[in-house]
C-alpha positions in Angstrom: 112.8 122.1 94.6 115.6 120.3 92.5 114.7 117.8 89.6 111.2 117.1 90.9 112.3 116.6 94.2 109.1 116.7 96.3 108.5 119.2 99.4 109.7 118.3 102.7 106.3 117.4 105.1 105.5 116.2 108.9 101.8 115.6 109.1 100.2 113.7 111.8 96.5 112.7 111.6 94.1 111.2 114.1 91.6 108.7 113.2 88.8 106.9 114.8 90.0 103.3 116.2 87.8 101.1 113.5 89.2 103.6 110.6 92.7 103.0 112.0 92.3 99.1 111.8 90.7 99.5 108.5 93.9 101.2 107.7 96.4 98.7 109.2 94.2 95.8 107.7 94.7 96.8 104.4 98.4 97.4 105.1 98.9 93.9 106.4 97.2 92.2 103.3 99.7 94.3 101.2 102.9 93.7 103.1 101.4 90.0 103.1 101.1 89.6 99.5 104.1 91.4 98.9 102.3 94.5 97.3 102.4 98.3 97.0 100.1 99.9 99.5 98.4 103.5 99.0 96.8 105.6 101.6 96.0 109.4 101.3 97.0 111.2 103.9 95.7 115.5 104.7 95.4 115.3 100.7 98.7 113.5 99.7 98.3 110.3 97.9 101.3 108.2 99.0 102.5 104.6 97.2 104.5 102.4 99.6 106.4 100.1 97.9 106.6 96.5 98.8 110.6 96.6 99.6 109.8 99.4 102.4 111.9 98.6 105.5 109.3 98.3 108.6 110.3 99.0 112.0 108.5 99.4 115.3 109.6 102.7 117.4 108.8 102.8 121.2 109.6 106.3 122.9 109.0 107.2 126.7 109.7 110.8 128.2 108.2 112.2 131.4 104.5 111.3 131.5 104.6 109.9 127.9 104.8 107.0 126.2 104.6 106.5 122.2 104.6 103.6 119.6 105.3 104.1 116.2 104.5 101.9 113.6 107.3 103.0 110.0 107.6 102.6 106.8 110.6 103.7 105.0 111.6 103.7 101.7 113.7 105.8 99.4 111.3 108.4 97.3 112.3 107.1 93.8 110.8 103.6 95.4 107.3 105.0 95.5 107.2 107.3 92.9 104.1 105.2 90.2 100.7 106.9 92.0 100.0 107.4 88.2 99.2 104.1 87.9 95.7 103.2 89.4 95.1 100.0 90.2 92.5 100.5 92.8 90.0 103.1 93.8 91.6 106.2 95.6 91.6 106.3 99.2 89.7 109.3 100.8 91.5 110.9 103.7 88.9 111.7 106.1 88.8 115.1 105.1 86.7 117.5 103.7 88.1 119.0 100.4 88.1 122.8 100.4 
């Protein structure tokens, strides 16, 4: 890694329908109050920044059909999950 730079990662995680609207709740409130949003996700604490550029992403291939909800933002954007201004969220998973 160069300067800091974080790792490269594609994780995708399952959860439960009412954990997944808990998760897009708090989101919404965020994006709606113009706020920075953090989730942990498979152990990575991850700070969206209010300026994030949101798309919607609709795939279909052979029997398939996907919709993607994004978030993207440069890394230097989201780089304060030093400062804690609310409790941690757990990711679901056990901690080994």
């Amino acid at each position: 890694m160069v300067g800091g730079e974080k790792p490269q990662r594609d994780v995708e995680k399952n959860y439960p329908a009412d954990q997944f609207v808990e998760k897009l709740r708090r989101l919404a409130d965020s994006i709606e109050r113009g706020e920075k949003f953090r989730i942990q996700v498979a152990g990575e604490r991850i700070t969206i920044p209010p300026s994030a550029v949101i798309s919607i992403e609709h795939e279909r291939g052979g029997s398939e059909e996907e919709l993607e909800f994004q978030l993207k933002w440069s890394i230097e954007q989201g780089e304060d999950d030093s400062e804690v201004d609310e409790e941690p969220e757990a990711d679901d998973e056990p901690e080994e």
